[in-house]
C-alpha positions as CSV (number, residue, x, y, z in Angstrom):
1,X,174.0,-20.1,192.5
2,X,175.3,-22.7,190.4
3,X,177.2,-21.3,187.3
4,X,176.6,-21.2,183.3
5,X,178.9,-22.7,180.9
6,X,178.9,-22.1,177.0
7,X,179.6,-25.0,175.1
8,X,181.7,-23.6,172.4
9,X,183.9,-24.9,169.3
10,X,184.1,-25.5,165.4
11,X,181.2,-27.3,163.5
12,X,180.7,-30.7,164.0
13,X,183.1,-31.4,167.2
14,X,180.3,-32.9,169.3
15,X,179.4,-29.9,171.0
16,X,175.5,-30.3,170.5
17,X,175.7,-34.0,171.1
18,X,177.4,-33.4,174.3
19,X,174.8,-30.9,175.2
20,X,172.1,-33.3,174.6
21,X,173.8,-36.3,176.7
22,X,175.0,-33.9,179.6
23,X,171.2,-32.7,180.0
24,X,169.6,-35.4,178.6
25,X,167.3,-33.8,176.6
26,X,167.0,-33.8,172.9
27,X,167.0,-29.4,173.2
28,X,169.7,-29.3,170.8
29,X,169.4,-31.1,167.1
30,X,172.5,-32.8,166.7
31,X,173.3,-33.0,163.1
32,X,175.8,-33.6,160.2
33,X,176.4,-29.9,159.2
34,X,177.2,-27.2,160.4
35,X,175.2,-24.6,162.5
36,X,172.3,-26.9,162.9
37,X,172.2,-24.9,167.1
38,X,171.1,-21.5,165.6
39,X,169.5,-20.3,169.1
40,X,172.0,-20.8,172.4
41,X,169.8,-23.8,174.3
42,X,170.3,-23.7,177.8
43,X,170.3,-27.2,179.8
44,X,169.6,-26.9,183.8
45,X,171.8,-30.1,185.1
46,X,172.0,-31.2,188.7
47,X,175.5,-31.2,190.7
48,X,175.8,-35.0,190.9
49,X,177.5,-35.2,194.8
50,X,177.3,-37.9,196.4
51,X,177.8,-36.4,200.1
52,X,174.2,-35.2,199.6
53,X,172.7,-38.8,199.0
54,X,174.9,-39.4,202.3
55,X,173.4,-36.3,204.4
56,X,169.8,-36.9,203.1
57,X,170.2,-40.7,204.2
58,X,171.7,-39.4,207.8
59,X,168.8,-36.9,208.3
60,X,165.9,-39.3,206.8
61,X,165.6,-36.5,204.5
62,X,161.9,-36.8,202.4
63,X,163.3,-34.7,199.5
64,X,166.9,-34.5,197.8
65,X,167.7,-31.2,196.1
66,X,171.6,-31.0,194.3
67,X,172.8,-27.7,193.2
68,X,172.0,-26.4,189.7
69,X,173.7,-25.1,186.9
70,X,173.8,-24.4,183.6
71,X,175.2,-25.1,180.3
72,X,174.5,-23.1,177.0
73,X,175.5,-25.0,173.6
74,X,176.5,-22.1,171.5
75,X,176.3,-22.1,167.4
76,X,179.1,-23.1,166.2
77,X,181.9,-20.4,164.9
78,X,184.1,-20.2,161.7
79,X,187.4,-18.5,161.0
80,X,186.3,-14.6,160.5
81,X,183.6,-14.8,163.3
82,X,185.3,-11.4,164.8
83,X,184.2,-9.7,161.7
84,X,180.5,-11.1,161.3
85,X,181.6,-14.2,159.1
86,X,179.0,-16.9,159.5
87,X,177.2,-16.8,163.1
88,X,179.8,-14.8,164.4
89,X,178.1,-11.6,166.1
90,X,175.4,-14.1,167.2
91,X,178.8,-15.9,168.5
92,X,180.0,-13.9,170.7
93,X,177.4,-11.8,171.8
94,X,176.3,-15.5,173.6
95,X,179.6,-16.2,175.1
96,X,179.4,-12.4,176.8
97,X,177.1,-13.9,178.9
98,X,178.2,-17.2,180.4
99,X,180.8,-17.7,183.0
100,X,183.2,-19.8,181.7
101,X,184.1,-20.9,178.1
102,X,184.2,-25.3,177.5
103,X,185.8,-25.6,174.5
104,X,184.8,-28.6,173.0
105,X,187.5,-30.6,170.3
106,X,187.3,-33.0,168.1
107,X,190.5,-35.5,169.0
108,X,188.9,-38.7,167.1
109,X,188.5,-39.6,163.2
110,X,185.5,-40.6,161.2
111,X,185.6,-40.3,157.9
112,X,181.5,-40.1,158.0
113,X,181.6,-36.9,160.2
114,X,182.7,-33.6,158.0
115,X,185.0,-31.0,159.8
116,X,185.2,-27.6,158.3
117,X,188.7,-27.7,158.0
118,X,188.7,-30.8,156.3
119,X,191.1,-31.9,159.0
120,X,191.2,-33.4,162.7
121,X,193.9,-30.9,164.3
122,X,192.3,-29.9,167.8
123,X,195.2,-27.8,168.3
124,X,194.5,-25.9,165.2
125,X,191.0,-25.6,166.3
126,X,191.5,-24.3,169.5
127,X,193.5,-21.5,168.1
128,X,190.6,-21.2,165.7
129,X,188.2,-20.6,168.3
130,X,191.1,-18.2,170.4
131,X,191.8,-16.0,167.4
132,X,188.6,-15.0,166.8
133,X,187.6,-13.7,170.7
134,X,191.1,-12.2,171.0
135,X,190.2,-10.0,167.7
136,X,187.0,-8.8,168.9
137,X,188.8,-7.9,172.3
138,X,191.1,-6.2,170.7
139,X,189.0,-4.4,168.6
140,X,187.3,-3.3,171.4
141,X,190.4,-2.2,173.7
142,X,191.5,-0.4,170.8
143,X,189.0,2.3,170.8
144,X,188.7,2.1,174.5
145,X,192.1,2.3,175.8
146,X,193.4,5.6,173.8
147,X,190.1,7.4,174.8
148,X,190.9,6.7,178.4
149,X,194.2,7.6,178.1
150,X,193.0,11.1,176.9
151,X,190.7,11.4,179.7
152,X,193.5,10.5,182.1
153,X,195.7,13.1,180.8
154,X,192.9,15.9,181.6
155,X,192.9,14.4,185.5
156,X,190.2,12.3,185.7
157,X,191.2,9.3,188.3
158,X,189.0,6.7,187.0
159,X,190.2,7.3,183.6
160,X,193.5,6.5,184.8
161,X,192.7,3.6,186.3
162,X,191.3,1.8,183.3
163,X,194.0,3.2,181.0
164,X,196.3,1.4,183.5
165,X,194.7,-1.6,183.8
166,X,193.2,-2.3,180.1
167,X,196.8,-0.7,179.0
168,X,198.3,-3.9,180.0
169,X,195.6,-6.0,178.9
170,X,195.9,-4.3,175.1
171,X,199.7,-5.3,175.4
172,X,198.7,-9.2,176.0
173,X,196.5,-9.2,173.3
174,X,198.8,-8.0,170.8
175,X,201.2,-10.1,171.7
176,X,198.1,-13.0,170.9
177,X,197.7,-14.0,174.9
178,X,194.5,-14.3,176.1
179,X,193.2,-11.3,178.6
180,X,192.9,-13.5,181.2
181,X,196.6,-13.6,182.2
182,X,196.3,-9.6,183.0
183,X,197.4,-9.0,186.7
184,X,195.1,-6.5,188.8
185,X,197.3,-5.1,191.9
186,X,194.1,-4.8,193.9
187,X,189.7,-4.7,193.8
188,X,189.6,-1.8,192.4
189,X,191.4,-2.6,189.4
190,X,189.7,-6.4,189.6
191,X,186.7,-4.1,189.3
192,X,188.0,-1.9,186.4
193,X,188.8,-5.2,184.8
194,X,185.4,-7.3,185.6
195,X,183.5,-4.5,183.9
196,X,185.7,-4.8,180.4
197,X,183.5,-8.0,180.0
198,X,186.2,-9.1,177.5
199,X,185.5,-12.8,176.0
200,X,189.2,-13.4,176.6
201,X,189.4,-12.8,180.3
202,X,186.5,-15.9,180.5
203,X,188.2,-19.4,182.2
204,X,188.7,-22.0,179.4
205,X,187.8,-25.9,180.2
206,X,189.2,-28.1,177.1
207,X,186.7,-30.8,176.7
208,X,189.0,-33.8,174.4
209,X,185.7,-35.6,173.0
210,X,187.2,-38.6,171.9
211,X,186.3,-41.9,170.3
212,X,184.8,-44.8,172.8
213,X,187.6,-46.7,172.8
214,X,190.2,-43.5,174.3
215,X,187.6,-42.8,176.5
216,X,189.3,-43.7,180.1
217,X,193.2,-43.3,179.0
218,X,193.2,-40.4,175.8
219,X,194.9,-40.5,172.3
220,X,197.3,-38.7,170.8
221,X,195.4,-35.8,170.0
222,X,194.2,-35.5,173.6
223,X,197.9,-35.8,174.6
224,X,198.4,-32.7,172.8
225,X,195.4,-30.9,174.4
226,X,196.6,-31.4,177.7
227,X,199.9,-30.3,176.9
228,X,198.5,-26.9,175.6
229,X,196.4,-26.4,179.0
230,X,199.3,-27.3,180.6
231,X,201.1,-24.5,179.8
232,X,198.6,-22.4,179.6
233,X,197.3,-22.8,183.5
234,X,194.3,-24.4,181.5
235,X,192.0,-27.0,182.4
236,X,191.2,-30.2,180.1
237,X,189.4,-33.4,180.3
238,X,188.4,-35.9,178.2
239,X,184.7,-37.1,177.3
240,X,183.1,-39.3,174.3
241,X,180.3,-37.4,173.7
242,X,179.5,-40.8,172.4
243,X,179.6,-42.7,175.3
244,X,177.2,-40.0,177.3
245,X,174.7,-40.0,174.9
246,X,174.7,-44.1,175.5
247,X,174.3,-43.0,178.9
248,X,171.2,-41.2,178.2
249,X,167.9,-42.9,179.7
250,X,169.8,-45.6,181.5
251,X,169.0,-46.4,185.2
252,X,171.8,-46.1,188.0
253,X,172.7,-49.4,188.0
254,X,172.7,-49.7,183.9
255,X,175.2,-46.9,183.9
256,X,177.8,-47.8,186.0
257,X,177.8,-51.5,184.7
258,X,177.9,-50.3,181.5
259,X,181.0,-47.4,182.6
260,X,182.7,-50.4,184.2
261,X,182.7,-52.3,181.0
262,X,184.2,-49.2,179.1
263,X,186.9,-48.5,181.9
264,X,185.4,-45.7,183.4
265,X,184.6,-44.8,187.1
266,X,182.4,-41.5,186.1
267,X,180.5,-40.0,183.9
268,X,181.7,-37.4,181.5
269,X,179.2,-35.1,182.8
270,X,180.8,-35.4,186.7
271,X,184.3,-34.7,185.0
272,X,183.2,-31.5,183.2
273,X,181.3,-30.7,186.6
274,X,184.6,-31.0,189.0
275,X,187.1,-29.1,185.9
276,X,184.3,-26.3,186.5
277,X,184.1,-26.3,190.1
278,X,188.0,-25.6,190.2
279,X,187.8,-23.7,187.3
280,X,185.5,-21.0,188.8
281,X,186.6,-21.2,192.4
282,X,183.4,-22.9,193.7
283,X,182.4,-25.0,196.7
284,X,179.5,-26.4,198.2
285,X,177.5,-26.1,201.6
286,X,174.6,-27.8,202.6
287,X,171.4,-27.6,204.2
288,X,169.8,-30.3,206.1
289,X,166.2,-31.3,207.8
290,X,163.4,-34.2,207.6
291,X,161.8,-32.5,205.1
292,X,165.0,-31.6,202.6
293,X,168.9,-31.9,202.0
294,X,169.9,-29.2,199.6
295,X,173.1,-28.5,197.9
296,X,174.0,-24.7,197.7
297,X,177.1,-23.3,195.7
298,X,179.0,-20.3,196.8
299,X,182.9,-18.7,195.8
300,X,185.3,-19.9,197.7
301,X,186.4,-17.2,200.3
302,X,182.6,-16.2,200.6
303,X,181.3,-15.6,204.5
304,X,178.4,-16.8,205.9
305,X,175.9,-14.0,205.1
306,X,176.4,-14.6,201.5
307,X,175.9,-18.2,201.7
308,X,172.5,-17.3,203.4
309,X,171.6,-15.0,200.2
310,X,172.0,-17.8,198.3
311,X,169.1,-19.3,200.0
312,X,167.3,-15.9,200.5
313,X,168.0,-12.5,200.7
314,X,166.1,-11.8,203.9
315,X,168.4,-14.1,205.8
316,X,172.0,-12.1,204.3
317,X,170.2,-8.9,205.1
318,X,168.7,-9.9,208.7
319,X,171.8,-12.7,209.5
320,X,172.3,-13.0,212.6
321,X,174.7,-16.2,213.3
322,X,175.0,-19.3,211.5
323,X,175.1,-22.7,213.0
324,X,177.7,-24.6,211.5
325,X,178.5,-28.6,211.4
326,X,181.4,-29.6,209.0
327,X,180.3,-32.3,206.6
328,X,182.8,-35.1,208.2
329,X,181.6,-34.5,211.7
330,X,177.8,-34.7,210.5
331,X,178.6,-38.0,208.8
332,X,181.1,-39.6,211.9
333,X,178.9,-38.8,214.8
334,X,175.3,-39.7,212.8
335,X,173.7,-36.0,212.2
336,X,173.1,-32.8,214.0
337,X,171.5,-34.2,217.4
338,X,175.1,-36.3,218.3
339,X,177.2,-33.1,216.7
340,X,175.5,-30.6,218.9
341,X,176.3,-33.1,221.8
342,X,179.7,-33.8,220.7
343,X,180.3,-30.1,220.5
344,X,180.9,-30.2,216.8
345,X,177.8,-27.9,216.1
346,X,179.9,-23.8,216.1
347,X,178.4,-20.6,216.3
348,X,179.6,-18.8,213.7
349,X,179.4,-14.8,212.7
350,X,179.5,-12.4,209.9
351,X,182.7,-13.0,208.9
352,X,182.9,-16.8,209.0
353,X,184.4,-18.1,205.7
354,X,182.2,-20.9,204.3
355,X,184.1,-24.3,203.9
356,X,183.4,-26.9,201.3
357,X,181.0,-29.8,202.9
358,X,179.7,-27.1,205.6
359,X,176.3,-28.2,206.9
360,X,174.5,-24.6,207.6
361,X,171.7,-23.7,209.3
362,X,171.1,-19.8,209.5
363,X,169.6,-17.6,212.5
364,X,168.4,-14.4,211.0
365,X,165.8,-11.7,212.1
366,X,164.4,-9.4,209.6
């Protein structure tokens, strides 16, 4: 499954340098004014994991396949993007359709670089960026929310339920808070919510690009950052865009030298990867043979038969059991043969809850 993140933020913050580092591809032209990424471009990245490399090694594995996903660098936005100002329509029509929102912010200065504020104040920016998503959802609740209430009043149940639920939600956004922090009492009004599609309810991952030098231990404007996620129930991490696009074309070996050298254990790219795996509630199972170990994402709380429609659909609609080493037993006892042996290998059914590191291998008949 993977997921899709939109790179979002001000002009000239890093975000289509990041994008180009992260995928390492040169999709996105990274230049010195602003909205130079007119079209979203859309980077496919493999889920660097290291337990796959382990499991591939184990199994003499002839092919390595990591999960997938996807990030979209998004045009950059300017103050008024909620009324059409600059790209803005564009703008948030393209952050409708990812899962989750990395705000990207400028917490270094360089005097060479133009910001459109004519100031580094990531803060500022980040509000920049909020402001202009919680208009548009407002906007949109606005006309929504009173007709629903009218339809309510005439009996009709579903009416009621979204005139509940997006009631609150119009009340948060008033008061400036994003949508996200709307509480749903159960899945039907999870589902009333879901189907809003507002740009506020989307997780936010603050990505702190910062000059080389703060790359392993921050500055003072990524101080800040953290402390607004902080008491937001935000993620943020920090990343010199700089530094990844060094990273760019290097071999293993070159990389972690040259991380070593900059005080670095990882790359920015496995950072942003791990903030989005908790960010969306994610995990990873595996699949394992001679001729392939694959990495498969799922939600966390999904059951075996949807983490057998990740592979195919045939196998969640004809699942019959699902065989079922976890990844620390596969690795101790040397792969499936000594696991099966060792009675590690479990039978598991329908309503089996997939953990992260499960090695899987699905019976179905269809």
């Amino acid at each position: 499954m993977g997921f899709r993140c939109g790179i979002v933020g001000l002009p000239n913050v890093g975000k289509s340098t990041l994008f180009n580092a992260l995928t390492e591809t040169q999709a996105a032209q990274a230049a010195n004014y602003p909205f130079c990424t007119i079209e979203p471009n859309v980077g496919q990245v493999g889920v660097p994991d290291p337990r796959l490399d382990k499991l591939a090694q184990i199994a003499s594995s002839a092919k390595v396949v990591p999960t997938q996903l996807s990030f979209v660098d998004i045009a950059g936005l300017v103050r008024g993007a909620s009324k059409g100002e600059g790209l803005g329509n564009q703008f948030l029509g393209n952050i409708r359709e990812v899962d989750a929102v990395v705000h990207v912010l400028r917490c270094f200065e360089n005097d060479d670089i133009q910001h459109v504020e004519n100031k580094v104040d990531p803060i500022a920016d980040a509000e920049t960026v909020e402001t202009e998503l919680l208009l548009s959802d407002l906007e949109s609740l606005e006309k929504r929310v009173p007709a629903a209430q009218k339809k309510a009043a005439q009996g009709d149940k579903e009416s009621k339920l979204i005139a509940t639920v997006l009631g609150q939600t119009l009340e948060l956004l008033r008061e400036g808070k994003p949508a996200r922090l709307t509480q749903t009492a159960d899945e039907e009004e999870a589902r009333v919510f879901r189907q809003a599609q507002l740009l506020t309810a989307k997780p936010v991952l603050y990505v702190c690009n910062v000059e080389e030098e703060a790359a392993a231990e921050g500055n003072a404007f990524s101080t800040r950052v953290f402390e607004k996620a902080k008491a937001e129930g935000a993620s943020a991490v920090i990343v010199s865009a700089a530094i990844e696009a060094e990273l760019t074309g290097m071999d293993i070996e070159e990389r972690m030298a040259f991380l070593e050298e900059m005080g670095l254990h990882e790359t920015g790219l496995a950072r942003i990867i791990r903030a989005g795996y908790d960010l969306l509630d994610l995990l990873t199972f595996f699949t394992v043979g001679p001729k392939e170990a694959r990495a498969w994402t799922v939600h966390k709380g999904a059951k075996a038969p949807e983490a057998a429609g990740e592979i195919h659909s045939d196998m969640q609609r004809g699942f019959i059991r699902a065989e079922t080493i976890a990844y620390d037993d596969f690795v101790t006892l040397g792969g499936e043969a000594p696991a099966r042996e060792a009675g590690k290998l479990r039978q598991e059914g329908k309503e089996y809850v997939v953990h992260d590191g499960d090695v899987m291998h699905f019976k179905f008949n269809v």
